[in-house]
C-alpha atoms as a printed R data frame, in Angstrom:
    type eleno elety resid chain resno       x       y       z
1   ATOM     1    CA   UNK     A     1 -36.676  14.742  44.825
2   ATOM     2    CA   UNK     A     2 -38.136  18.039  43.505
3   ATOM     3    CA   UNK     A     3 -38.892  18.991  39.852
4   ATOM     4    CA   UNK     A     4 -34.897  21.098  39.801
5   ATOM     5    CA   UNK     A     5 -32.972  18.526  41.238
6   ATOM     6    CA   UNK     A     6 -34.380  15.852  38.654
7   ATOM     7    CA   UNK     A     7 -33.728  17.942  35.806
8   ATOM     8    CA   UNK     A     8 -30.011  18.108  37.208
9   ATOM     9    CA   UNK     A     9 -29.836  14.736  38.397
10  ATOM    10    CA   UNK     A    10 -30.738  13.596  34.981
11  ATOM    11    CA   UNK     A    11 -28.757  15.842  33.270
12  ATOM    12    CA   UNK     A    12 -25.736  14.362  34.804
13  ATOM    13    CA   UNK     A    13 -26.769  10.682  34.011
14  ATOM    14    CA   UNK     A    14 -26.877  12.056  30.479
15  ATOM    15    CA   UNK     A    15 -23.299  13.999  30.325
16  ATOM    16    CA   UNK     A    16 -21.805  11.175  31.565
17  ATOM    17    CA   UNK     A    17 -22.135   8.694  28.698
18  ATOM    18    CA   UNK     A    18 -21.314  11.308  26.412
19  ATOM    19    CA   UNK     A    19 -18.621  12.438  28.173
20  ATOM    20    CA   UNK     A    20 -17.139   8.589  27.849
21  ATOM    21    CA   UNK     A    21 -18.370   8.464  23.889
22  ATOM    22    CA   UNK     A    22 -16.092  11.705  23.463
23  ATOM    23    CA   UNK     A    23 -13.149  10.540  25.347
24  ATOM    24    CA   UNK     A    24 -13.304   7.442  23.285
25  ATOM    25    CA   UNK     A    25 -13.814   8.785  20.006
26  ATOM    26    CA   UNK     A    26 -10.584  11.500  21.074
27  ATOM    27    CA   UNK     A    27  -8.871   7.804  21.519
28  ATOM    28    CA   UNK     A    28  -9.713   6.921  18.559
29  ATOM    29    CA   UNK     A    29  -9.013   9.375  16.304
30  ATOM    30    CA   UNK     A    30  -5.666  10.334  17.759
31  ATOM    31    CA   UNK     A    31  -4.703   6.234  16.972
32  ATOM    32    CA   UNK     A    32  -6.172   7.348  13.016
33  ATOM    33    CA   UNK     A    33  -4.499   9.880  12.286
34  ATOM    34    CA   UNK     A    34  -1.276   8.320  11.233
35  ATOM    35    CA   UNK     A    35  -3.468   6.826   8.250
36  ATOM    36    CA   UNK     A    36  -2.730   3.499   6.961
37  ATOM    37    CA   UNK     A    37   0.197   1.578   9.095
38  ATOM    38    CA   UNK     A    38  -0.153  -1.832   7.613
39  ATOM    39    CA   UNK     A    39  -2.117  -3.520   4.626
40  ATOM    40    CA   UNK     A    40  -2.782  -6.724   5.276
41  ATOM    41    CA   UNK     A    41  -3.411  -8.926   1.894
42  ATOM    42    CA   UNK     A    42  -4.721 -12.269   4.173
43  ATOM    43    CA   UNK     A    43  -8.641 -10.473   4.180
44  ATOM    44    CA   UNK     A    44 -10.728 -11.397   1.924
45  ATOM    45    CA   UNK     A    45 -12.019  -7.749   0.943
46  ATOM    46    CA   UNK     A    46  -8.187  -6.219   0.102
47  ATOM    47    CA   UNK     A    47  -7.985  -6.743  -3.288
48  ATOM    48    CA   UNK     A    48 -11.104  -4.895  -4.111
49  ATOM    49    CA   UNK     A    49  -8.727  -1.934  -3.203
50  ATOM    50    CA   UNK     A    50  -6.525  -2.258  -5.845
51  ATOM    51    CA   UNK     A    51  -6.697  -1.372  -9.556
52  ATOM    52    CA   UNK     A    52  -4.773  -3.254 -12.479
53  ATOM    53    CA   UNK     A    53  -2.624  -1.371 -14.894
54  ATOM    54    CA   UNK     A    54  -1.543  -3.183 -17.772
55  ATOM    55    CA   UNK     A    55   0.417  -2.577 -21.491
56  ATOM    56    CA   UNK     A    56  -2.666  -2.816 -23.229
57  ATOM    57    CA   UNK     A    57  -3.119   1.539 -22.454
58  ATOM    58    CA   UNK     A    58   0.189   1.479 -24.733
59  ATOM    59    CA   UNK     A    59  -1.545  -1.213 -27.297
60  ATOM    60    CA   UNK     A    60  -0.016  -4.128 -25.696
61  ATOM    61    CA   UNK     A    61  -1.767  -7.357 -24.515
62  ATOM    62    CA   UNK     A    62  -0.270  -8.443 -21.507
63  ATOM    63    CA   UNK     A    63  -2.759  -9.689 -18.699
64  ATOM    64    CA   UNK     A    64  -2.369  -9.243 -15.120
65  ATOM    65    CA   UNK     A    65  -4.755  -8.133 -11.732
66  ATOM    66    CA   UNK     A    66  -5.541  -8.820  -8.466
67  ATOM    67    CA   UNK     A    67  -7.251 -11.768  -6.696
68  ATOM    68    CA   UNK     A    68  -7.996 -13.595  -3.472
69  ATOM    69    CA   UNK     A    69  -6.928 -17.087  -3.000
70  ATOM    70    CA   UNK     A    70  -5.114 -19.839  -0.734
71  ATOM    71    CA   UNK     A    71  -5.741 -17.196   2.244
72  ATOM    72    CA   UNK     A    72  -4.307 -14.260   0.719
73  ATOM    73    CA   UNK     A    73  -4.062 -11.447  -2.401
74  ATOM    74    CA   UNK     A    74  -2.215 -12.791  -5.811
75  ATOM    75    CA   UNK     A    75  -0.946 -10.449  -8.596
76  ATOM    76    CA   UNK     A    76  -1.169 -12.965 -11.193
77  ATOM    77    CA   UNK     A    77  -1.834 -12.652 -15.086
78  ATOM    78    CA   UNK     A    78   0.716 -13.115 -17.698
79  ATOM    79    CA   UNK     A    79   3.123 -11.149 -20.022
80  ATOM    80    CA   UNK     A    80   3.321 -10.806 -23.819
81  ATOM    81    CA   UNK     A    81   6.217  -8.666 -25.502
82  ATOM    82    CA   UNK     A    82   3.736  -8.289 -28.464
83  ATOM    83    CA   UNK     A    83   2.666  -4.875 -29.741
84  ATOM    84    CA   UNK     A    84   5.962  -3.647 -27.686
85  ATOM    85    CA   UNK     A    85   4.448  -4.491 -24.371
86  ATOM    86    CA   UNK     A    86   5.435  -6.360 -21.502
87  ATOM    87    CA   UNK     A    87   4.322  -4.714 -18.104
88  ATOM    88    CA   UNK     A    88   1.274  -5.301 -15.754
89  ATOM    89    CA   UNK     A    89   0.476  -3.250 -12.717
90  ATOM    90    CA   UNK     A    90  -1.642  -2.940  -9.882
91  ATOM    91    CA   UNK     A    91  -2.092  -0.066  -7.429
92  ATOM    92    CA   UNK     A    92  -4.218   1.582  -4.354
93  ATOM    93    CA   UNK     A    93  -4.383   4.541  -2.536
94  ATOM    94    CA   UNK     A    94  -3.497   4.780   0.969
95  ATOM    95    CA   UNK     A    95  -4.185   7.534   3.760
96  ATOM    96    CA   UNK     A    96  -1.159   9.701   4.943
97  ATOM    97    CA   UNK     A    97   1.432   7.821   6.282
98  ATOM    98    CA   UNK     A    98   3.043   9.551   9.035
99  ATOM    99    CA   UNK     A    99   5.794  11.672   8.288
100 ATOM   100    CA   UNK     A   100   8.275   9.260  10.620
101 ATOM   101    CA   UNK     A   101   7.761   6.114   8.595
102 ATOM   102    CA   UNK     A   102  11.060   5.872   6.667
103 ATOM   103    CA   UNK     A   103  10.669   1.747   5.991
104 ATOM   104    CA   UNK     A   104   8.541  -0.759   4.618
105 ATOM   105    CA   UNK     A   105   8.408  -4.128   5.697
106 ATOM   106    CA   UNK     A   106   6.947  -6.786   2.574
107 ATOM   107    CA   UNK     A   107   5.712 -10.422   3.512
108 ATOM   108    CA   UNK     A   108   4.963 -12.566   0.420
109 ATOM   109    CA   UNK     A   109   5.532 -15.699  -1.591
110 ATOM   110    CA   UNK     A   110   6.845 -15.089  -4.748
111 ATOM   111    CA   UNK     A   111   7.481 -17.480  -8.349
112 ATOM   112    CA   UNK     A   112  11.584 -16.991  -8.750
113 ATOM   113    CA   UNK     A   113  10.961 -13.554 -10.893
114 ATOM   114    CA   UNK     A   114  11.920  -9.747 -10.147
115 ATOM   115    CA   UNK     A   115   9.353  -7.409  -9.385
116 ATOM   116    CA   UNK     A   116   8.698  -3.631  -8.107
117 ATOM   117    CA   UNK     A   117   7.179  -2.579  -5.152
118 ATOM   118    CA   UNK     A   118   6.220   1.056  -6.351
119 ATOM   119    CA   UNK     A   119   5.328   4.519  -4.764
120 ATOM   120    CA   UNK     A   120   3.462   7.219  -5.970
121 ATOM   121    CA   UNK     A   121   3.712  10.776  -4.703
122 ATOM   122    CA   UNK     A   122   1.885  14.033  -5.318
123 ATOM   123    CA   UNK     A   123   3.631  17.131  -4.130
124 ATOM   124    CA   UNK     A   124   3.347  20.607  -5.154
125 ATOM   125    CA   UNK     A   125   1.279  19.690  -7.694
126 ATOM   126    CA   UNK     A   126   3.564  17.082  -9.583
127 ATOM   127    CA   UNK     A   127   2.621  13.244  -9.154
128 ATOM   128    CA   UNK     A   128   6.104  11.343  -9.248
129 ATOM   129    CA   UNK     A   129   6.681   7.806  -9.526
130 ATOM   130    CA   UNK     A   130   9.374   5.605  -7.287
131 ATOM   131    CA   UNK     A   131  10.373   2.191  -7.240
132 ATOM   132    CA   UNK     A   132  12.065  -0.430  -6.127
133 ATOM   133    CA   UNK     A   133  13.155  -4.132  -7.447
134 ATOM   134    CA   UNK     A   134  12.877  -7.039  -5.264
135 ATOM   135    CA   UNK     A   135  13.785 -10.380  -6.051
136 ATOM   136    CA   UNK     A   136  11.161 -13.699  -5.248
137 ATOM   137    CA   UNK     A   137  12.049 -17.459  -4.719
138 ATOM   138    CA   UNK     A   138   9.437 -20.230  -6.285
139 ATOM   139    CA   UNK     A   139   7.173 -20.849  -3.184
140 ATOM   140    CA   UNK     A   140   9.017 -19.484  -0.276
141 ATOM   141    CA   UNK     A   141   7.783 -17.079   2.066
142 ATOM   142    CA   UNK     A   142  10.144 -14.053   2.379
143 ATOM   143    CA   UNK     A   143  10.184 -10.865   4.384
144 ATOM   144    CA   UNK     A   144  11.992  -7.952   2.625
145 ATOM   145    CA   UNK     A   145  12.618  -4.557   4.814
146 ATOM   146    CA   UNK     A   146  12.775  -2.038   1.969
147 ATOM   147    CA   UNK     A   147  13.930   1.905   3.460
148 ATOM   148    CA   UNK     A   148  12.273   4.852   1.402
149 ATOM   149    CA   UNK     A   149  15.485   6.755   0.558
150 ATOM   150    CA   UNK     A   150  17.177   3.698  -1.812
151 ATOM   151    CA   UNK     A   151  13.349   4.274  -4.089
152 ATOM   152    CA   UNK     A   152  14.221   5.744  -7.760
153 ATOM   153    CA   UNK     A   153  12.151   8.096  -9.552
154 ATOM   154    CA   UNK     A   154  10.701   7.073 -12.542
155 ATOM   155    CA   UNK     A   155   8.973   7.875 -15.427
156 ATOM   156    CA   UNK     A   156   7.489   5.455 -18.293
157 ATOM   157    CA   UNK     A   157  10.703   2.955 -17.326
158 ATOM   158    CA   UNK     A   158  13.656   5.154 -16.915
159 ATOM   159    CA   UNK     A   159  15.387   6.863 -14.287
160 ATOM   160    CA   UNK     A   160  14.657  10.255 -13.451
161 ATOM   161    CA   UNK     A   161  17.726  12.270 -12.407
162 ATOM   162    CA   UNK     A   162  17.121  15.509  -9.808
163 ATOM   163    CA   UNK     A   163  13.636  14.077  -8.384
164 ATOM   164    CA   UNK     A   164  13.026  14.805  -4.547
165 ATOM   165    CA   UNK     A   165  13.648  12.561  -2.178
166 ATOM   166    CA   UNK     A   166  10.920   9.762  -1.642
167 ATOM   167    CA   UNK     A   167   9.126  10.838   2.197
168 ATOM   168    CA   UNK     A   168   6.388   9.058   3.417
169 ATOM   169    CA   UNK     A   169   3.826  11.726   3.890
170 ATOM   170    CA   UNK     A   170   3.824  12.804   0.062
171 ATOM   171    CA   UNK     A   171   3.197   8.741  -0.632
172 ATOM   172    CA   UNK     A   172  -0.419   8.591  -1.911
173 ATOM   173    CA   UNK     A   173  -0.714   5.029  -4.626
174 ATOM   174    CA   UNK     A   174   1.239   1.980  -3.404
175 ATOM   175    CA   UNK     A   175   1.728  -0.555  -6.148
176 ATOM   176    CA   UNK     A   176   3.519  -3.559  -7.822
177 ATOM   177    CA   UNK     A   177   4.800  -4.478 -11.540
178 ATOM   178    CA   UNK     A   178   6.309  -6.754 -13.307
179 ATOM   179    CA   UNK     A   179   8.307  -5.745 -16.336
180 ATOM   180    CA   UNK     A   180  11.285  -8.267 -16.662
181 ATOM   181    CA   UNK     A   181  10.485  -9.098 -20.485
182 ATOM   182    CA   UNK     A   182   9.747 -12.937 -19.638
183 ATOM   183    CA   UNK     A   183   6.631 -13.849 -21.926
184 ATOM   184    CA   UNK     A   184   5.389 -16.217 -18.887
185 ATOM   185    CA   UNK     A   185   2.710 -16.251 -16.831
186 ATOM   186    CA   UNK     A   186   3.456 -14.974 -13.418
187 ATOM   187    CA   UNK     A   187   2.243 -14.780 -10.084
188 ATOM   188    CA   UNK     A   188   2.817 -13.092  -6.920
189 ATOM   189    CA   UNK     A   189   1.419 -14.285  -3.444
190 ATOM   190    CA   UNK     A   190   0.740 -11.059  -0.816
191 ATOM   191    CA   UNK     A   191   0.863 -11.506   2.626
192 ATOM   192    CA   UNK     A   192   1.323  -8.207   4.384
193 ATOM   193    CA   UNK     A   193   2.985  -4.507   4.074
194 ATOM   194    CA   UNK     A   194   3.816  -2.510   7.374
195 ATOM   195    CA   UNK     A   195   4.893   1.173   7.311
196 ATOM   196    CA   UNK     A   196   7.445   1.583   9.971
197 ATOM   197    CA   UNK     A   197   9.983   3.763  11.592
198 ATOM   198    CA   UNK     A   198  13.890   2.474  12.021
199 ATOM   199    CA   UNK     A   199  13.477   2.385  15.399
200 ATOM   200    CA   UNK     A   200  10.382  -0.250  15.127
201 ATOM   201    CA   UNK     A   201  12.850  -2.233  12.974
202 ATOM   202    CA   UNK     A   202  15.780  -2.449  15.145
């Protein structure tokens, strides 16, 4: 084999595997880019994603956060009325959710009390709040299929009348709270969350 056709021998050796790397790494990206598709609370790593928000920002002293235990991620603290308190919170960002998922599908064990799963947008330069009640039973595992259009605005507790319409690609914080003015401890066993699309529900 002369000098030329070893240079283009070789050359071709070479654009091969990088002509497999790119094809892969088109594969890849094109299964990224609907962002985050499902949070799943059973590794051991996921609650170092989330962030506690509690009544002591208002001067209450209500305790609440995020741990891992039993195989999956607990919301667990307790509430105190005092000081006019009585919420805790936890929340983490997600990537853009494609603009087709118009569900959510919760897994967790709950202790008998109400929470909110809650949704934070930011859109034309206003960050809106959403939410969403859902009731638990004391140690059973439930499923709950929650669809983005029956979310509220809020805003420090109350409704807020003439907000958009809640759409999954605005969605930026996911979140939970408790705020049903029981002075108890709580606690609130997370399995999984899947963004979906009706059709993946039917």
């Amino acid at each position: 084999m002369n000098d030329s056709a070893f240079k283009t021998h070789s050359l071709l050796k070479r654009r091969q595997p990088l002509w497999l790397v790119l094809s892969l790494s088109f594969l890849w990206s094109k299964g990224s880019t609907a962002g985050t598709e499902m949070i799943d609370f059973t590794q051991a790593n996921e609650h170092k994603n989330w962030t506690a928000t509690n009544d002591n920002v208002m001067g209450g002293i209500s305790t609440g956060g995020i741990i891992y235990g039993d195989g999956m991620s607990q919301f667990k603290g307790e509430l105190s009325l005092e000081n006019n308190g009585g919420f805790s919170s936890i929340n983490r960002s997600v990537e853009s959710l494609s603009s087709e998922v118009d569900n959510v599908e919760l897994t967790f064990v709950g202790d008998g009390r109400t929470y909110q799963l809650r949704f934070t947008t930011w859109k034309d330069g206003y960050r809106t709040n959403y939410k969403h009640n859902f009731e638990t039973i004391k140690g059973e595992q439930l499923k709950k299929t929650f669809q983005l259009t029956d979310f509220q605005a809020v805003f420090r507790g109350r409704l807020l009348s003439g907000a958009p319409e809640l759409k999954a690609q605005d969605i930026k914080q996911i979140g939970f709270l408790i705020a049903d003015k029981q002075p108890l401890p709580f606690e609130l066993n997370l399995i999984q969350i899947q963004f979906k699309t009706l059709q993946e529900t039917e």
